[in-house]
N, CA, C and O of each residue as an XYZ file, in Angstrom:
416
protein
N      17.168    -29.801     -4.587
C      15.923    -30.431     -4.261
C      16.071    -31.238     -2.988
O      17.090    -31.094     -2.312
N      15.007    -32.176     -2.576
C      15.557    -32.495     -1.832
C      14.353    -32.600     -0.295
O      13.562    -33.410      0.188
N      15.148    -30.502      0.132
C      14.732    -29.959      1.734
C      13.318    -29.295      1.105
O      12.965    -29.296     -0.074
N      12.682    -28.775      2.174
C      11.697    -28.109      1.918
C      11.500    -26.885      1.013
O      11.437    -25.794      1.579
N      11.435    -26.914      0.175
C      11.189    -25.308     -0.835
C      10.678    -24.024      0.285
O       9.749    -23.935      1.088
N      11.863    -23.063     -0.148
C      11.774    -21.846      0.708
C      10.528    -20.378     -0.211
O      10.380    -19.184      0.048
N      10.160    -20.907     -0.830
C       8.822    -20.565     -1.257
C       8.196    -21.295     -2.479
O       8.623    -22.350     -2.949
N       6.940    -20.467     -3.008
C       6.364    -21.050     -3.521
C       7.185    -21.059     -5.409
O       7.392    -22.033     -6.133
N       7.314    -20.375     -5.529
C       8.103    -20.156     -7.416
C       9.246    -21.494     -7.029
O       9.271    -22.369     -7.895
N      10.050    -21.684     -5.981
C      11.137    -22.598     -5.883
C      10.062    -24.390     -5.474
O      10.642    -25.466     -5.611
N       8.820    -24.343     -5.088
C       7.729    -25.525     -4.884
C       8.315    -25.668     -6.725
O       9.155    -26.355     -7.305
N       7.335    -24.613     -7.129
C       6.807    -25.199     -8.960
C       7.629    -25.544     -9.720
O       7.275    -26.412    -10.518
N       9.214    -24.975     -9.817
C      10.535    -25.609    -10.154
C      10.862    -26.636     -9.509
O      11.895    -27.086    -10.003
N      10.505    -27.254     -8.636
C      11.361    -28.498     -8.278
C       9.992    -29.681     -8.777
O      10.007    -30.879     -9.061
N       9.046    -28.788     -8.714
C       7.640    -29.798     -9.418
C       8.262    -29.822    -11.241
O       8.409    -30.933    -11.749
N       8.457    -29.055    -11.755
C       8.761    -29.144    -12.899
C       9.685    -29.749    -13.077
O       9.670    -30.123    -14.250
N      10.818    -30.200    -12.404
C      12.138    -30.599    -12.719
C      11.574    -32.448    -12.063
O      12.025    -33.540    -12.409
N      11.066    -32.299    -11.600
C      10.123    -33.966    -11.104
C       9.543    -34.352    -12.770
O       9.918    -35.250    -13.523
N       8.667    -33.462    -12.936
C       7.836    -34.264    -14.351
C       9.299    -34.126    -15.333
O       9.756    -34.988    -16.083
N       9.723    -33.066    -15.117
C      10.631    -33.369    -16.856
C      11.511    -34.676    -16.827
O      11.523    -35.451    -17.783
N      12.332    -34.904    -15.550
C      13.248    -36.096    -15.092
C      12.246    -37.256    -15.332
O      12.817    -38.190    -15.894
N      10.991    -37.484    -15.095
C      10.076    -38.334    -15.368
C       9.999    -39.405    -14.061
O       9.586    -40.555    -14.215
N      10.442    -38.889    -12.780
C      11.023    -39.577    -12.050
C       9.784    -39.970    -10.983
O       9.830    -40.867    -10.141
N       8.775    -39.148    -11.220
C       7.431    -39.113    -10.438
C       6.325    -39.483    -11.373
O       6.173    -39.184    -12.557
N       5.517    -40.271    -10.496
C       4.113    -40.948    -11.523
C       3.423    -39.816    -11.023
O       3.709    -39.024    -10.125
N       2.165    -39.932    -12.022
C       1.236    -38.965    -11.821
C       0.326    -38.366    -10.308
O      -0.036    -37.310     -9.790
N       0.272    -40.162    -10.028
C      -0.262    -40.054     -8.554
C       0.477    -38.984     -7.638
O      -0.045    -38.073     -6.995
N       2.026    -39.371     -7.753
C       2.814    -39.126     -6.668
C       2.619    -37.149     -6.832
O       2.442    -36.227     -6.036
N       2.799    -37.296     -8.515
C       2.971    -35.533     -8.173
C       1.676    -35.135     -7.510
O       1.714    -34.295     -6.611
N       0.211    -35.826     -7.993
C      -1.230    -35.613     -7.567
C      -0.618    -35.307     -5.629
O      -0.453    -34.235     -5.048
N      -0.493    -36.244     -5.292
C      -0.178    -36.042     -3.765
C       0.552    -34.793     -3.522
O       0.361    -33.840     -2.768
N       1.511    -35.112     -4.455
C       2.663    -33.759     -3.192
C       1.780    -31.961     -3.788
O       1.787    -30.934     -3.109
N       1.208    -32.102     -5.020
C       0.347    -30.909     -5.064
C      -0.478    -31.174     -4.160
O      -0.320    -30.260     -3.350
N      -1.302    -31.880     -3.759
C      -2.689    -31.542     -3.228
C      -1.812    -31.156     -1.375
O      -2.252    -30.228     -0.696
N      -0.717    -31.962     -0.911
C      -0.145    -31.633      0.357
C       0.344    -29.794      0.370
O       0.359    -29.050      1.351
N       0.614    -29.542     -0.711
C       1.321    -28.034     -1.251
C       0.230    -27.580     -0.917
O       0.398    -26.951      0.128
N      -1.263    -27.541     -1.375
C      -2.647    -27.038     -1.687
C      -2.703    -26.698     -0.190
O      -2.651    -25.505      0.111
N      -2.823    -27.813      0.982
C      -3.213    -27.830      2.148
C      -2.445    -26.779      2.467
O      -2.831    -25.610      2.507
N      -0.888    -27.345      2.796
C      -0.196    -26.062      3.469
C      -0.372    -24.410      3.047
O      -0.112    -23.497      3.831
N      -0.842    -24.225      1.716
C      -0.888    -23.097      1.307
C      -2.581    -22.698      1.858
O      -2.406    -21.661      2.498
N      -3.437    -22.884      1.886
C      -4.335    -23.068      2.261
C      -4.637    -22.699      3.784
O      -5.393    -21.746      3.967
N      -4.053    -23.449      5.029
C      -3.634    -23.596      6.189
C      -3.018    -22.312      6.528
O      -3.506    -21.622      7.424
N      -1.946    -21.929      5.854
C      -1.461    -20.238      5.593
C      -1.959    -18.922      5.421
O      -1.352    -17.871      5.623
N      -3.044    -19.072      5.055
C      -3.614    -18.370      4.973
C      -4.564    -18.640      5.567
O      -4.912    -17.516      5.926
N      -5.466    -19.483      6.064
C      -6.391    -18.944      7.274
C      -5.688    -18.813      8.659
O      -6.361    -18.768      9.689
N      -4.101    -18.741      8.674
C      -4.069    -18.413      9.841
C      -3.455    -16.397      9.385
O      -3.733    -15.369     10.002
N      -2.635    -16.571      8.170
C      -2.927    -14.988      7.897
C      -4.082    -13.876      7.676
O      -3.953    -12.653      7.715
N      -5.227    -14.626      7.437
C      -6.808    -14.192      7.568
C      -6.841    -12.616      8.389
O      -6.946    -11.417      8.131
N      -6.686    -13.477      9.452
C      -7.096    -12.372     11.037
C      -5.912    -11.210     10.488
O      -6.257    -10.057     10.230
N      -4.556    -11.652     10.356
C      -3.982    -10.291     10.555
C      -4.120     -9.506      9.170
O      -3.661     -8.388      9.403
N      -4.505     -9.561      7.934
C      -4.403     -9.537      7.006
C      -6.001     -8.222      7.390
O      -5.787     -7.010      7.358
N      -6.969     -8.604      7.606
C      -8.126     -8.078      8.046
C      -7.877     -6.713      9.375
O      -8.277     -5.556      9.506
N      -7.100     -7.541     10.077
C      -6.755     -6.056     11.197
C      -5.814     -4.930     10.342
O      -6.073     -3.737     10.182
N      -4.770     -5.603      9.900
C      -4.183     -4.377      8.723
C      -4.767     -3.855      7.923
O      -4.096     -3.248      7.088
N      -6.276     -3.834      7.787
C      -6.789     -3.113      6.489
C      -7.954     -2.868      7.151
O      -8.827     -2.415      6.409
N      -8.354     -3.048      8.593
C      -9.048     -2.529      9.043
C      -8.240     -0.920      9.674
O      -8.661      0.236      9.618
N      -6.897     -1.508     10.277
C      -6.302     -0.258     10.832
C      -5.690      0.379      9.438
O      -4.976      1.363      9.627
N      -5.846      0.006      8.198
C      -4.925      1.076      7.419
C      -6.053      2.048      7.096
O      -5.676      3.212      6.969
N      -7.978      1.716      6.857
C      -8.840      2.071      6.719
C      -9.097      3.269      7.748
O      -9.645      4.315      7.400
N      -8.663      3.024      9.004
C      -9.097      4.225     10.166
C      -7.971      5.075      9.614
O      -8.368      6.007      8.914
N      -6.869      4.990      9.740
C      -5.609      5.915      9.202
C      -6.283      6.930      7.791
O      -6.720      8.081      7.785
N      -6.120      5.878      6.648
C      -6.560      6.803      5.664
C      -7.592      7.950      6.328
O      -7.390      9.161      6.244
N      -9.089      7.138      7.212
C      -9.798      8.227      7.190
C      -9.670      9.683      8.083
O     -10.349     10.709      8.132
N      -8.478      9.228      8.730
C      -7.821     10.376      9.682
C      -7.144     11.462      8.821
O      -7.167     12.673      9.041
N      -6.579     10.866      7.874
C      -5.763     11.740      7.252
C      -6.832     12.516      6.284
O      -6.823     13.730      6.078
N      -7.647     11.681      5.796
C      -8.648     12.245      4.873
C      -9.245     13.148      5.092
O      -9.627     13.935      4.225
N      -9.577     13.303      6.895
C     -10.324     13.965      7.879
C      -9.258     15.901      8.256
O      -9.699     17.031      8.050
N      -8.350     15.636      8.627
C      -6.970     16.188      8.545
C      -6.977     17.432      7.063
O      -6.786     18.643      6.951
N      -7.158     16.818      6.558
C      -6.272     17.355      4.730
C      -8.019     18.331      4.796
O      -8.095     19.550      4.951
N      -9.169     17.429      4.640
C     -10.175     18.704      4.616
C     -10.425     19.307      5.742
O     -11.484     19.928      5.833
N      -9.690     19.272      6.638
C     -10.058     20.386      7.485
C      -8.710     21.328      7.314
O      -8.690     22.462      7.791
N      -7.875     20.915      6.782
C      -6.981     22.260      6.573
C      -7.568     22.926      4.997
O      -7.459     24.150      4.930
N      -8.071     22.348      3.955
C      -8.559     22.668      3.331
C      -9.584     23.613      3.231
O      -9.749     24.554      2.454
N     -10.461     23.038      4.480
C     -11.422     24.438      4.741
C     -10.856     25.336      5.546
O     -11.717     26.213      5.621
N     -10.143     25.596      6.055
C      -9.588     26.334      6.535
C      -8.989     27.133      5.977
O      -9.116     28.243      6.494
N      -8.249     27.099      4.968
C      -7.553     27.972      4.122
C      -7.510     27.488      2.409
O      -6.540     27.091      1.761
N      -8.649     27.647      2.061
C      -8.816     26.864      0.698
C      -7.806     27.433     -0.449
O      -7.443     26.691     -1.362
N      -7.348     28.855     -0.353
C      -6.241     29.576     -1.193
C      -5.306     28.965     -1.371
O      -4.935     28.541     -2.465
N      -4.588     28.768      0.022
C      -3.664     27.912     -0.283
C      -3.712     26.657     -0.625
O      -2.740     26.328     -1.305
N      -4.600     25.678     -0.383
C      -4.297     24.371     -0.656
C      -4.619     24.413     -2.179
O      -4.304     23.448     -2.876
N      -5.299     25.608     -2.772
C      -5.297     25.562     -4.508
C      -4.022     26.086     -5.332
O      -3.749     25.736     -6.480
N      -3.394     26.861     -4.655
C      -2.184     27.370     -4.755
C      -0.955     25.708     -4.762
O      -0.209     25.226     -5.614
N      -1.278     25.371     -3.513
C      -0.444     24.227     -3.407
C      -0.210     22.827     -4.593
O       0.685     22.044     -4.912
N      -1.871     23.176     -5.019
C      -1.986     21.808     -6.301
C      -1.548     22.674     -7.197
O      -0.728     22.142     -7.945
N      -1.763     23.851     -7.450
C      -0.996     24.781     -8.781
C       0.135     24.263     -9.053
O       0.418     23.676    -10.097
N       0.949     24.486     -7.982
C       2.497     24.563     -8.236
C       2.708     23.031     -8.442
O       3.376     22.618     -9.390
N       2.028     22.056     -7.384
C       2.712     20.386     -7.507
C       2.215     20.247     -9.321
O       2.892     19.662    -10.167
N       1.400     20.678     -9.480
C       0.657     20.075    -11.320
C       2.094     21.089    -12.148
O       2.822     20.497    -12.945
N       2.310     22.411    -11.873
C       3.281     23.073    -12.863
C       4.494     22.632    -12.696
O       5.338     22.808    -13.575
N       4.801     21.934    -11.444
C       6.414     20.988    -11.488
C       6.328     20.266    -12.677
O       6.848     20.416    -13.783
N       5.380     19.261    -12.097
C       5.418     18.078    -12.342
C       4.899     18.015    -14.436
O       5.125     17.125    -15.256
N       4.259     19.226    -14.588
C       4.528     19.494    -15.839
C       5.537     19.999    -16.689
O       5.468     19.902    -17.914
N       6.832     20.739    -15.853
C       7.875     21.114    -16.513
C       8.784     19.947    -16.428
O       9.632     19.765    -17.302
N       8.603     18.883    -15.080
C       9.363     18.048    -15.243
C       8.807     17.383    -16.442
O       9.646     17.470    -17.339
N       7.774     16.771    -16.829
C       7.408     16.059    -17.506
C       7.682     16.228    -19.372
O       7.863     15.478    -20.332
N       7.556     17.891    -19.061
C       8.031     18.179    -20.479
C       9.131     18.781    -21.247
O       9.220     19.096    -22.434
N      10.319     18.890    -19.803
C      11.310     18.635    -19.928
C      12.082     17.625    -20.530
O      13.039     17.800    -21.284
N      11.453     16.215    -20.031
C      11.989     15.304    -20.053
C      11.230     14.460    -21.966
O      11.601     13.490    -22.628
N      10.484     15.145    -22.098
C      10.278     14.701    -23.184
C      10.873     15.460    -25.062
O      10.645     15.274    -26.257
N      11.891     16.523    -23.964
C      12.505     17.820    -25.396
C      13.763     16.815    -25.069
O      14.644     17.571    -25.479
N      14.299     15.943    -24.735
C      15.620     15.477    -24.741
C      16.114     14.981    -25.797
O      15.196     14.409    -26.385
N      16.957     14.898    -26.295
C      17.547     13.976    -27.568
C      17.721     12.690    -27.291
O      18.387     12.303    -26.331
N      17.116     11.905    -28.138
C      17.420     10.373    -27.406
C      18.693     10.162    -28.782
O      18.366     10.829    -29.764
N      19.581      9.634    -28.913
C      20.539      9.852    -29.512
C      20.987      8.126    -29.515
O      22.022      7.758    -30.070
Protein backbone atom coordinates (compact mmCIF):
# COMPACT_ATOMS: atom_id res chain seq x y z
CA UNK A 1 0.00 0.00 0.00
CA UNK A 2 1.16 2.98 0.25
CA UNK A 3 2.16 4.19 -3.92
CA UNK A 4 -0.44 4.64 -6.30
CA UNK A 5 -2.57 1.42 -7.20
CA UNK A 6 -1.53 0.10 -10.64
CA UNK A 7 -5.17 -0.56 -11.39
CA UNK A 8 -8.41 -0.59 -10.44
CA UNK A 9 -9.10 -4.48 -8.60
CA UNK A 10 -5.53 -3.46 -6.66
CA UNK A 11 -7.62 0.54 -5.76
CA UNK A 12 -10.60 -1.88 -4.07
CA UNK A 13 -8.07 -4.17 -2.12
CA UNK A 14 -6.14 -1.62 -0.59
CA UNK A 15 -9.78 0.16 0.08
CA UNK A 16 -10.75 -3.02 1.72
CA UNK A 17 -7.69 -3.63 3.68
CA UNK A 18 -8.25 0.37 4.98
CA UNK A 19 -11.89 -0.49 6.35
CA UNK A 20 -10.94 -3.98 7.73
CA UNK A 21 -7.58 -2.44 9.65
CA UNK A 22 -10.21 0.20 10.75
CA UNK A 23 -7.54 2.66 10.21
CA UNK A 24 -9.74 5.13 8.03
CA UNK A 25 -12.97 7.07 9.20
CA UNK A 26 -15.71 7.06 7.01
CA UNK A 27 -15.14 10.54 5.73
CA UNK A 28 -11.61 9.77 4.79
CA UNK A 29 -12.58 6.58 2.76
CA UNK A 30 -15.78 9.00 1.39
CA UNK A 31 -12.83 11.24 -0.04
CA UNK A 32 -10.32 8.92 -1.42
CA UNK A 33 -13.50 7.10 -3.31
CA UNK A 34 -15.02 10.10 -4.59
CA UNK A 35 -10.96 11.30 -5.77
CA UNK A 36 -10.87 7.42 -7.40
CA UNK A 37 -14.53 8.41 -9.01
CA UNK A 38 -12.89 11.65 -10.59
CA UNK A 39 -9.79 10.04 -11.92
CA UNK A 40 -11.76 7.20 -13.31
CA UNK A 41 -14.16 9.42 -14.76
CA UNK A 42 -11.43 11.97 -16.27
CA UNK A 43 -10.19 8.56 -18.06
CA UNK A 44 -12.48 8.06 -19.79
CA UNK A 45 -13.54 11.21 -21.30
CA UNK A 46 -10.26 11.48 -22.49
CA UNK A 47 -10.62 7.64 -23.89
CA UNK A 48 -14.12 8.78 -25.37
CA UNK A 49 -12.66 10.10 -28.77
CA UNK A 50 -10.46 7.08 -29.36
CA UNK A 51 -12.77 4.51 -28.16
CA UNK A 52 -15.47 6.08 -30.87
CA UNK A 53 -12.80 6.29 -33.83
CA UNK A 54 -12.09 2.46 -33.16
CA UNK A 55 -15.58 1.48 -33.66
CA UNK A 56 -16.16 3.87 -36.10
CA UNK A 57 -13.08 2.39 -38.15
CA UNK A 58 -13.85 -1.28 -37.02
CA UNK A 59 -17.60 -0.48 -38.47
CA UNK A 60 -16.15 0.61 -42.12
CA UNK A 61 -13.87 -2.66 -42.03
CA UNK A 62 -16.63 -5.05 -41.09
CA UNK A 63 -18.65 -3.38 -43.91
CA UNK A 64 -15.83 -3.96 -46.45
CA UNK A 65 -15.51 -7.32 -45.69
CA UNK A 66 -19.25 -7.81 -45.57
CA UNK A 67 -19.19 -6.09 -49.01
CA UNK A 68 -16.19 -8.55 -50.26
CA UNK A 69 -17.74 -12.06 -48.96
CA UNK A 70 -21.19 -11.10 -51.01
CA UNK A 71 -19.70 -10.28 -53.87
CA UNK A 72 -17.75 -13.44 -54.06
CA UNK A 73 -20.84 -15.05 -53.06
CA UNK A 74 -22.64 -13.84 -56.00
CA UNK A 75 -20.29 -14.66 -57.99
CA UNK A 76 -20.00 -18.16 -57.47
CA UNK A 77 -22.80 -19.14 -55.07
CA UNK A 78 -21.86 -23.20 -55.55
CA UNK A 79 -19.07 -22.83 -54.02
CA UNK A 80 -19.52 -20.67 -51.15
CA UNK A 81 -22.51 -23.42 -50.30
CA UNK A 82 -20.17 -26.12 -50.79
CA UNK A 83 -17.73 -24.20 -48.54
CA UNK A 84 -20.38 -23.92 -45.46
CA UNK A 85 -21.12 -27.77 -46.24
CA UNK A 86 -17.87 -28.93 -45.43
CA UNK A 87 -16.96 -26.08 -42.43
CA UNK A 88 -20.70 -27.41 -40.67
CA UNK A 89 -19.56 -31.43 -41.54
CA UNK A 90 -16.02 -30.77 -39.79
CA UNK A 91 -17.08 -29.13 -37.26
CA UNK A 92 -19.81 -31.84 -36.75
CA UNK A 93 -17.48 -34.81 -36.80
CA UNK A 94 -15.31 -32.87 -34.63
CA UNK A 95 -18.00 -32.24 -32.34
CA UNK A 96 -19.23 -35.73 -32.27
CA UNK A 97 -16.22 -37.19 -32.07
CA UNK A 98 -15.44 -35.61 -29.15
CA UNK A 99 -18.51 -36.49 -27.44
CA UNK A 100 -18.07 -40.83 -28.16
CA UNK A 101 -14.91 -40.48 -25.81
CA UNK A 102 -14.67 -42.34 -22.58
CA UNK A 103 -14.40 -40.03 -19.82
CA UNK A 104 -12.86 -42.57 -17.44
Amino acid sequence: MGGKPRNFSQAIDELEDVVRSGAGSASELRGRLEQELHKIEETLKTLKPHIEDLGNKFGDEAKKAKDRVENQVGKNPWAALGIVGLVFFVLGFLFGFSGTRRRD
